[in-house]
N, CA, C and O atoms as CSV, one atom per row, in Angstrom:
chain,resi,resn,atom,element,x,y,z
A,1,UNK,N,N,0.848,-1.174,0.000
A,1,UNK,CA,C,0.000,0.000,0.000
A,1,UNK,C,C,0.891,1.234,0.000
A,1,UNK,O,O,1.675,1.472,0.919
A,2,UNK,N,N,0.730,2.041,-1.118
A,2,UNK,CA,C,1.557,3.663,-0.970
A,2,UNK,C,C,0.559,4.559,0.022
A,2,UNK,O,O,-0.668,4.490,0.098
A,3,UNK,N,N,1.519,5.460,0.791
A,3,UNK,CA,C,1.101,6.328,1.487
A,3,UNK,C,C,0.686,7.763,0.322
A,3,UNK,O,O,1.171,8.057,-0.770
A,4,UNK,N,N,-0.120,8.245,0.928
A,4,UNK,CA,C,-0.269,9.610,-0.610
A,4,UNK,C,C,0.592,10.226,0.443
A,4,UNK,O,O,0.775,9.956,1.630
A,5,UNK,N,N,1.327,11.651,-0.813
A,5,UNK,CA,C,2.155,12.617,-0.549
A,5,UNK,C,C,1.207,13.980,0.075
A,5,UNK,O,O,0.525,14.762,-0.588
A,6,UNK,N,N,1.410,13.961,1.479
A,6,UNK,CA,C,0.941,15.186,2.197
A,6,UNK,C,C,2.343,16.151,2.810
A,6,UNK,O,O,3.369,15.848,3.419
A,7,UNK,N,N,1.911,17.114,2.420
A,7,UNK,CA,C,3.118,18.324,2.928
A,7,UNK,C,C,2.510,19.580,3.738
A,7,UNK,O,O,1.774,20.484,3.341
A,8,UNK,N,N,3.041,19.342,4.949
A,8,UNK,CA,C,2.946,20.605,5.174
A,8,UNK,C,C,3.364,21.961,5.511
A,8,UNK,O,O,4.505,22.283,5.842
A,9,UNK,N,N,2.672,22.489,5.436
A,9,UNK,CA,C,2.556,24.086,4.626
A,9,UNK,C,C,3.512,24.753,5.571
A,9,UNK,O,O,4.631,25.183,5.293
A,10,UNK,N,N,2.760,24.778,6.999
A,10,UNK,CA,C,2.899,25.725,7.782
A,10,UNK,C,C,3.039,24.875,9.084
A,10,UNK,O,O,2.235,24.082,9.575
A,11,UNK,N,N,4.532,25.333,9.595
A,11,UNK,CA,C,4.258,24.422,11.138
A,11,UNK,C,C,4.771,23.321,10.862
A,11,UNK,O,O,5.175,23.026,9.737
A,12,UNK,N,N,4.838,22.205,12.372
A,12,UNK,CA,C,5.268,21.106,12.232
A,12,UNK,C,C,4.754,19.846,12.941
A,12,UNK,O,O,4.857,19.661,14.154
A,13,UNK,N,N,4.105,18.870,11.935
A,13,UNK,CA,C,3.309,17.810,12.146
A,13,UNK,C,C,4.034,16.407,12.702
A,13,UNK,O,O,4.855,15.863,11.964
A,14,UNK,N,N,3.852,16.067,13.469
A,14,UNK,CA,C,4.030,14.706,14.073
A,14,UNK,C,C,4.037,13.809,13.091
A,14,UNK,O,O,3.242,14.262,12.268
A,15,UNK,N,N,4.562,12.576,12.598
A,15,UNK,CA,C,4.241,11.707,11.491
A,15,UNK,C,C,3.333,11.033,12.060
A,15,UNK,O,O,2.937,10.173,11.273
A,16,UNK,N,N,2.470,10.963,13.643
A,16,UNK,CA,C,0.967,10.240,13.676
A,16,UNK,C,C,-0.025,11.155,13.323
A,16,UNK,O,O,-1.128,10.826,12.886
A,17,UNK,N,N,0.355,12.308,13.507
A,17,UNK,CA,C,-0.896,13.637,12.981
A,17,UNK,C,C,-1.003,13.529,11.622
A,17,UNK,O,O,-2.056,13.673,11.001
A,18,UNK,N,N,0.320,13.218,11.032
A,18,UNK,CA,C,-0.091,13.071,9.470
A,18,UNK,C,C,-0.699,11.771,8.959
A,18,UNK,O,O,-1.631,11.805,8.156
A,19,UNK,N,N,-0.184,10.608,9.415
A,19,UNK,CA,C,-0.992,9.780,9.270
A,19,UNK,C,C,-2.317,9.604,9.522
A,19,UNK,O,O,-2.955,8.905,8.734
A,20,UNK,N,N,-3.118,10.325,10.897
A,20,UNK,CA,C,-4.245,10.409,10.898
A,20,UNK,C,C,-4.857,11.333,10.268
A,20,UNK,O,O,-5.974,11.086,10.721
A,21,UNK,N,N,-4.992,12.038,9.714
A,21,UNK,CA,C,-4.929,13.174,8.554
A,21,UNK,C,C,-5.104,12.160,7.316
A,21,UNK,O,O,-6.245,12.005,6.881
A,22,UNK,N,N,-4.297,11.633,6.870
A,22,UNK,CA,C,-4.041,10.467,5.337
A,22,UNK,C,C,-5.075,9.416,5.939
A,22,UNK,O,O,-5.438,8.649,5.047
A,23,UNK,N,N,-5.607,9.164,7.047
A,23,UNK,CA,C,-6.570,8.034,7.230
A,23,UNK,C,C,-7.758,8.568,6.815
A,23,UNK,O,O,-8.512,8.065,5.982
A,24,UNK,N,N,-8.000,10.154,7.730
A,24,UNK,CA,C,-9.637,10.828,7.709
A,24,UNK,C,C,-9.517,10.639,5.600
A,24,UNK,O,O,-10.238,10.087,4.769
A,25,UNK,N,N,-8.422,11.311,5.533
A,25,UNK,CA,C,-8.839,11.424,4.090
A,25,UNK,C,C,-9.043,10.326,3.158
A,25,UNK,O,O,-9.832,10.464,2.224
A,26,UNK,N,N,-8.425,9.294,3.329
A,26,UNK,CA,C,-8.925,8.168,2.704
A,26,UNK,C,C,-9.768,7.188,2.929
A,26,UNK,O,O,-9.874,6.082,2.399
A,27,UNK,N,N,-10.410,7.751,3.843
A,27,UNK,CA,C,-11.766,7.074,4.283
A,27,UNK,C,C,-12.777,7.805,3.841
A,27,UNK,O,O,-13.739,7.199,3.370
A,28,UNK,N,N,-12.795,9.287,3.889
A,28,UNK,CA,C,-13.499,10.076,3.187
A,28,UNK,C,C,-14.507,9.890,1.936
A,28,UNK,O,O,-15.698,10.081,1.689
A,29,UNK,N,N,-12.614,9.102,0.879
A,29,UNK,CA,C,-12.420,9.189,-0.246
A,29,UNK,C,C,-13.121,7.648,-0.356
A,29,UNK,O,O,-13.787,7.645,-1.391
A,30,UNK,N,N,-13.206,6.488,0.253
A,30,UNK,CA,C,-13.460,5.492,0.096
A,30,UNK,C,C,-15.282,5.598,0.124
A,30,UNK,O,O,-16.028,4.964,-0.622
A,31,UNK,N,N,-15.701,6.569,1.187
A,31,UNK,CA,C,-17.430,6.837,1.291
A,31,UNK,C,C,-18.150,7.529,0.362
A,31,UNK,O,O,-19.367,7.697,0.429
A,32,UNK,N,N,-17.111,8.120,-0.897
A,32,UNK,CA,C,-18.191,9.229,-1.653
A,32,UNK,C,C,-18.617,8.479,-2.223
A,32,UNK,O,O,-18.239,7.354,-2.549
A,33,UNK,N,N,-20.037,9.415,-2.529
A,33,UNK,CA,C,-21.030,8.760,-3.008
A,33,UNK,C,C,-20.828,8.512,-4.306
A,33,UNK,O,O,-20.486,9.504,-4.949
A,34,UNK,N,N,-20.960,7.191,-5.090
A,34,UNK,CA,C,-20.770,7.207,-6.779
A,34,UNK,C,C,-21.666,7.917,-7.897
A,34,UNK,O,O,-22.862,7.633,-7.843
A,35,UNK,N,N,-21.207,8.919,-9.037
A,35,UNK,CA,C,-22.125,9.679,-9.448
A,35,UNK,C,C,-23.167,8.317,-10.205
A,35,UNK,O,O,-23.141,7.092,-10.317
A,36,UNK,N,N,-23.992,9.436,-10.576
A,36,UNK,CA,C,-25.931,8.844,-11.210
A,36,UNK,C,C,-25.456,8.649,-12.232
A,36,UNK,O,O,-24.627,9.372,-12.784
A,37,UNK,N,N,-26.102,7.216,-12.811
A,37,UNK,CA,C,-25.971,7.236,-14.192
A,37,UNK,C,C,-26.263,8.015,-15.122
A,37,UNK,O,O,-26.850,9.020,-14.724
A,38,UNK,N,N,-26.097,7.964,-16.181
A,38,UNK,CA,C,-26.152,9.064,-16.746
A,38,UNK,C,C,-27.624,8.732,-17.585
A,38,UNK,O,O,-27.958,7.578,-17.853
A,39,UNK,N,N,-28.285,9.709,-17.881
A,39,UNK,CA,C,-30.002,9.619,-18.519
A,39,UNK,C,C,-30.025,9.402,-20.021
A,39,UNK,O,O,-29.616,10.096,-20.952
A,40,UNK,N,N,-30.549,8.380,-19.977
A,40,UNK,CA,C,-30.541,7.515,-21.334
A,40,UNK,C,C,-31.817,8.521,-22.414
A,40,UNK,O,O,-32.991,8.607,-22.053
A,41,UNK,N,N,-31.365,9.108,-23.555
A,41,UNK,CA,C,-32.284,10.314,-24.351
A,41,UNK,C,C,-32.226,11.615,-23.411
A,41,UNK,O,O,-31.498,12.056,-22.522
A,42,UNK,N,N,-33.535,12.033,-24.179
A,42,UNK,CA,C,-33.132,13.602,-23.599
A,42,UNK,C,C,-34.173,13.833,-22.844
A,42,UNK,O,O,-35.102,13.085,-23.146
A,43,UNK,N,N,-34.511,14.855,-21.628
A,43,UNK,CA,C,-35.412,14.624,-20.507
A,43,UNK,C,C,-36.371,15.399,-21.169
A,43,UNK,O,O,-36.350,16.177,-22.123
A,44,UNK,N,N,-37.276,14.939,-20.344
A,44,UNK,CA,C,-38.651,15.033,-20.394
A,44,UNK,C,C,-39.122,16.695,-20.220
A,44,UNK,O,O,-38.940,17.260,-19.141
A,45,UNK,N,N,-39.810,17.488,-21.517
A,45,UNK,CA,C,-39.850,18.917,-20.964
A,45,UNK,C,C,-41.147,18.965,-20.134
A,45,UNK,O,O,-42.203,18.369,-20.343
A,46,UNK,N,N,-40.794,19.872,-19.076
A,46,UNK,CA,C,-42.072,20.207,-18.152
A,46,UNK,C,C,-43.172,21.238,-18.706
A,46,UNK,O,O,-43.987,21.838,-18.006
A,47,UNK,N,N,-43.029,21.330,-20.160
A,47,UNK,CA,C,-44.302,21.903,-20.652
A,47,UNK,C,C,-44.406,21.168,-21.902
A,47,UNK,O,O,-43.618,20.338,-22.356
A,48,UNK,N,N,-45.680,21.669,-22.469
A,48,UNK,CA,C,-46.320,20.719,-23.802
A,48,UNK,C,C,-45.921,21.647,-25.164
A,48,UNK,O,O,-45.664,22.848,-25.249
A,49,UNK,N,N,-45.961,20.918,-25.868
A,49,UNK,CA,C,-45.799,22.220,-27.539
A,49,UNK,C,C,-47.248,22.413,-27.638
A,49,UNK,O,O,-47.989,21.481,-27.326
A,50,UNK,N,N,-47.683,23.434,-28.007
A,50,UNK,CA,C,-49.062,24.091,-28.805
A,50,UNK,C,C,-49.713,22.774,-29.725
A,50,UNK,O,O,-50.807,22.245,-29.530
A,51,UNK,N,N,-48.606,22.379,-30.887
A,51,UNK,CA,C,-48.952,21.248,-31.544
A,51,UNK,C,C,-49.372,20.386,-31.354
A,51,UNK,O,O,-50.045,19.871,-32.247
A,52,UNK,N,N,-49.277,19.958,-30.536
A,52,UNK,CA,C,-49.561,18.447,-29.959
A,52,UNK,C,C,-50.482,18.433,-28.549
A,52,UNK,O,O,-50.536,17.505,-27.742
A,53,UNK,N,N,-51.304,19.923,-28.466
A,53,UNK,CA,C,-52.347,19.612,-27.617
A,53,UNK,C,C,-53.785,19.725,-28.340
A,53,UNK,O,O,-53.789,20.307,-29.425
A,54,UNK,N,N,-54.902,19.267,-27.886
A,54,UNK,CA,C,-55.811,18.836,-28.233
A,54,UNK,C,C,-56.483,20.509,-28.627
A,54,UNK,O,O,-56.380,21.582,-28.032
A,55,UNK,N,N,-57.210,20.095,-29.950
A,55,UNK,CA,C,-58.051,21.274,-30.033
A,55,UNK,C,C,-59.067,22.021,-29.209
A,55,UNK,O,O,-59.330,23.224,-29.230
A,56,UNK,N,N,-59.634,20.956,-28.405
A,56,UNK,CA,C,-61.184,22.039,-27.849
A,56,UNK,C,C,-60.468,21.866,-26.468
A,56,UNK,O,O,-59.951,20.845,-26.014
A,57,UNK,N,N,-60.550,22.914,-26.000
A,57,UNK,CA,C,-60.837,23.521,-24.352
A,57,UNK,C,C,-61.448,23.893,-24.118
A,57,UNK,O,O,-61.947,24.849,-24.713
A,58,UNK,N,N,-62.067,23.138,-22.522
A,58,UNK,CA,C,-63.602,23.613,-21.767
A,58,UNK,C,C,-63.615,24.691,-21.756
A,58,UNK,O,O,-62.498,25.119,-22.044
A,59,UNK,N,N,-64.691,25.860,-21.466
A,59,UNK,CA,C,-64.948,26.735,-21.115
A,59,UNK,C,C,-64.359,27.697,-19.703
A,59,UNK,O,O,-64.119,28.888,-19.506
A,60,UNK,N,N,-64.284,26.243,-18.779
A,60,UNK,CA,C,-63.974,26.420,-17.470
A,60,UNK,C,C,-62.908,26.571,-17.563
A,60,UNK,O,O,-62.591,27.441,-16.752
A,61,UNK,N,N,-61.883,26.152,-18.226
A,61,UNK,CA,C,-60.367,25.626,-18.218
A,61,UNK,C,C,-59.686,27.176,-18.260
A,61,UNK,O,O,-59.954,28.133,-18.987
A,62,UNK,N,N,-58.708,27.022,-17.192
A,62,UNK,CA,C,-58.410,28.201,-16.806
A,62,UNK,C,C,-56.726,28.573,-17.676
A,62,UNK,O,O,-56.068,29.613,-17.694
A,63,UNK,N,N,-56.482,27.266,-18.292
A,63,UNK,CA,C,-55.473,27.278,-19.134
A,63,UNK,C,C,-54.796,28.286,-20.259
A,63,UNK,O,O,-53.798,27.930,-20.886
């Protein structure tokens, strides 16, 4: 197993502070969540075309 390369910046770290540091982070890295597949065609629009709605509307229809 390689250790990843952490440096630090500012100050001076214990090699168990850094190691626990390289643990939080690769445990982190082991929990993210995997992205969503990706959407098969193209999505669905949340409104209708003019064309393709029906000719008569009720009276009532507030549309």
């Amino acid at each position: 197993m390689t250790t990843p390369d952490i440096r630090v910046e500012k100050g001076h770290a214990e090699p168990e502070e850094v190691a626990a540091i390289a643990a939080i982070l690769m445990a982190r890295a082991a929990n993210a969540p995997t992205p969503a597949p990706a959407h098969r065609g193209r999505p669905r629009a949340g409104w209708r075309r003019l064309e393709r709605e029906p000719g008569f509307r009720a009276p009532h229809s507030w549309r």
